[in-house]
C-alpha positions in Angstrom: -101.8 265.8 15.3 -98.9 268.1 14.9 -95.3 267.0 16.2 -94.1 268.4 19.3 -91.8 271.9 19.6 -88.6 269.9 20.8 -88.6 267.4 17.9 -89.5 270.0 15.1 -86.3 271.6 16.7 -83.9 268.3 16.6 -85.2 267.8 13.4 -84.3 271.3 11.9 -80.6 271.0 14.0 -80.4 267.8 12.2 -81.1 269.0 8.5 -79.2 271.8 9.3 -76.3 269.8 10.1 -76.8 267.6 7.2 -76.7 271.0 5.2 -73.4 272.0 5.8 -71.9 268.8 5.6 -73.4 268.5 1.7 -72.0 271.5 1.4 -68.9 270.7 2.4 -68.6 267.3 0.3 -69.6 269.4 -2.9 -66.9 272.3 -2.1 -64.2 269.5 -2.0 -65.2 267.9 -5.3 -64.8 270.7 -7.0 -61.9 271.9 -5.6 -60.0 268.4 -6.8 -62.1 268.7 -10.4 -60.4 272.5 -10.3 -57.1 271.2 -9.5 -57.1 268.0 -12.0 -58.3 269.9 -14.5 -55.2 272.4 -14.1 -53.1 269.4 -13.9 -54.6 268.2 -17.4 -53.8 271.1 -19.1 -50.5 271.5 -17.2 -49.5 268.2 -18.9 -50.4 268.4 -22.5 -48.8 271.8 -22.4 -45.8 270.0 -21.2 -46.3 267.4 -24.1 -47.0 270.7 -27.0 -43.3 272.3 -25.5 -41.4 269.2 -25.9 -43.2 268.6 -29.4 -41.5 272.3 -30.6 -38.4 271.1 -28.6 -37.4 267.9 -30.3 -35.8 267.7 -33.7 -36.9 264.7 -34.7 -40.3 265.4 -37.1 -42.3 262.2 -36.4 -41.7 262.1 -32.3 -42.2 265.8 -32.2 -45.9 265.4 -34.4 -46.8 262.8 -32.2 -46.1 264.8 -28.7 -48.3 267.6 -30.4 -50.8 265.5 -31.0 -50.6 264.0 -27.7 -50.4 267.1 -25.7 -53.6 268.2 -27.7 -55.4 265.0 -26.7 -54.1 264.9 -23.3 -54.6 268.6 -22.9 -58.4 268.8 -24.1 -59.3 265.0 -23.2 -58.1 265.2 -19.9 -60.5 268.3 -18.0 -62.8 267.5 -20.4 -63.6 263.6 -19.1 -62.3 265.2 -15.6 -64.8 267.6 -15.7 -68.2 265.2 -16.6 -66.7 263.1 -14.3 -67.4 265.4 -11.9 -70.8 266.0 -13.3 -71.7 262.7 -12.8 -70.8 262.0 -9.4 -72.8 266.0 -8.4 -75.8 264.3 -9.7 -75.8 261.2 -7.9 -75.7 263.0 -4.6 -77.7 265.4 -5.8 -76.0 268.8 -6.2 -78.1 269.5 -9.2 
């Protein structure tokens, strides 16, 4: 027995509904990955210019070092971070 016109309707309003709100939780989570990833890079760049800034050789190595750990580490976990979470609601 099919289902009647008016709740084939509510139902669609309903998925629809659901649709852009999914939409709109995914478009949000990426947007913060975007920006945390800028801010990662943002701060080992920070940490390489003050390695070439100071004069001392072993605090200068290890804020180059730093800044290239912080720099790549950082978006990188930031980024399947983000992964994770998209496939536990679903988004891919």
């Amino acid at each position: 027995m099919p289902l009647p016109h008016e709740l084939l309707q509510e139902m669609g309003r309903r998925r629809a509904a659901e649709h852009v709100e999914a939409r709109r939780v995914t478009r949000r989570d990426l947007i913060v990955t975007a920006a945390l990833c800028v801010l990662w890079v943002m701060l080992g760049l920070l940490l390489v210019a003050w390695s070439l800034h100071t004069t001392d050789l072993v605090l200068g190595r290890a804020a180059f070092y730093a800044g290239l750990g912080v720099g790549n580490g950082g978006w990188l976990f930031t980024v399947l971070a983000a992964y994770v979470r998209g496939e536990k609601r679903g988004d891919w």
